[in-house]
C-alpha positions as CSV (number, residue, x, y, z in Angstrom):
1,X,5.7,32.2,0.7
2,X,6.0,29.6,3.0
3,X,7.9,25.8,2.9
4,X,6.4,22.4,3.2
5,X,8.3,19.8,4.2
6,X,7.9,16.8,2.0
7,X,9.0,13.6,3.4
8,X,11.1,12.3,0.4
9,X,12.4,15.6,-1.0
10,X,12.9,17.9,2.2
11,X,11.9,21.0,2.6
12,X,10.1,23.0,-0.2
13,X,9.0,26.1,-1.1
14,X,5.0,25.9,-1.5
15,X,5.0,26.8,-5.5
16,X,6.4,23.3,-5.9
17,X,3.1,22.6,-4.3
18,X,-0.5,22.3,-6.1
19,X,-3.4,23.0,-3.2
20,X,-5.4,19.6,-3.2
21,X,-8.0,20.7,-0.1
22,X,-8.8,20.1,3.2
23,X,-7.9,16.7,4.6
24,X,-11.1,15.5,5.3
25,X,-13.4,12.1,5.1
26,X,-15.7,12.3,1.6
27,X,-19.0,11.2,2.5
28,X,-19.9,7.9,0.5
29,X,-22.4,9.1,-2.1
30,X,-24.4,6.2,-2.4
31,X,-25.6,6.7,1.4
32,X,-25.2,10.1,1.8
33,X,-28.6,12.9,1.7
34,X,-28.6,15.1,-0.1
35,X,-28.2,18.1,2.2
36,X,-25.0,16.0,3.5
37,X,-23.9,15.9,0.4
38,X,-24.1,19.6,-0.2
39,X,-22.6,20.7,3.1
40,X,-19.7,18.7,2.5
41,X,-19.1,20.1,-0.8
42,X,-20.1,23.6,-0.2
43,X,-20.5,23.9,3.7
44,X,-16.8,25.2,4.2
45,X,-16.1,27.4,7.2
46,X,-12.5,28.9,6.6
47,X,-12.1,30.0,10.1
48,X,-8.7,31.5,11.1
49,X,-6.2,28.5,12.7
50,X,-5.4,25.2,12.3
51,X,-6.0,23.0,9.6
52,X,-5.2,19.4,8.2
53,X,-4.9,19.7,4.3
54,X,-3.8,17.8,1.5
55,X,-0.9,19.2,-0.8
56,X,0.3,17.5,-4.5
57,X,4.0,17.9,-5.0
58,X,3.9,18.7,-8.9
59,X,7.6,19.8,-8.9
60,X,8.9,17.1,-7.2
61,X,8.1,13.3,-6.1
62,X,4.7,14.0,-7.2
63,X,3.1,12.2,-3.8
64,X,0.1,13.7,-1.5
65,X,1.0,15.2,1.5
66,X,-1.2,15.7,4.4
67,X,0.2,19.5,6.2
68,X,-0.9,20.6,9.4
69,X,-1.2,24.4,8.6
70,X,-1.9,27.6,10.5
71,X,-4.5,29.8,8.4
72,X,-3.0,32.8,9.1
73,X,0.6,32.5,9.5
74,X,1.0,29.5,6.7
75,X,3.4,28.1,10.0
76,X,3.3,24.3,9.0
77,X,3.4,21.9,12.2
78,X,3.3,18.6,10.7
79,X,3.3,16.8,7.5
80,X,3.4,12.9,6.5
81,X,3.4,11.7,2.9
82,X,0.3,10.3,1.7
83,X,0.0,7.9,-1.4
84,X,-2.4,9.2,-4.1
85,X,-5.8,7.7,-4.7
């Protein structure tokens, strides 16, 4: 298990946590192709290093936060509090 550091609670384990995704731009779907479309839902690489990714706080304040996280060592280098949409 690793800990993610929520901005108003602290640091917490990650089973507070609920997984919301990578932190990444939706494509707008009125615009978007459809192969765009389909990349972006399905096109998802999950190579080994850093990622930017969105975590719920369910046991807690119940805010997004964004996590800079290490695929392979879940070693967390950043995180800021992100209001939910």
């Amino acid at each position: 298990m690793f800990q993610i550091p929520c901005p108003l609670c602290g640091l917490r384990n990650r089973s507070e946590f609920r997984h919301a995704g990578a932190a990444a731009s939706r494509p707008d779907p009125l615009t978007t192709t459809p192969e765009e479309w389909r990349a972006y839902l399905y096109g998802e690489l999950n190579q080994a290093g850093w990622t930017t990714e969105l975590w719920y706080h369910t046991a807690g304040c119940r805010s997004y936060v964004t996590v800079q996280r290490h695929t392979v060592s879940n070693e967390v280098r950043r995180s800021d509090g992100q209001a939910p949409t």
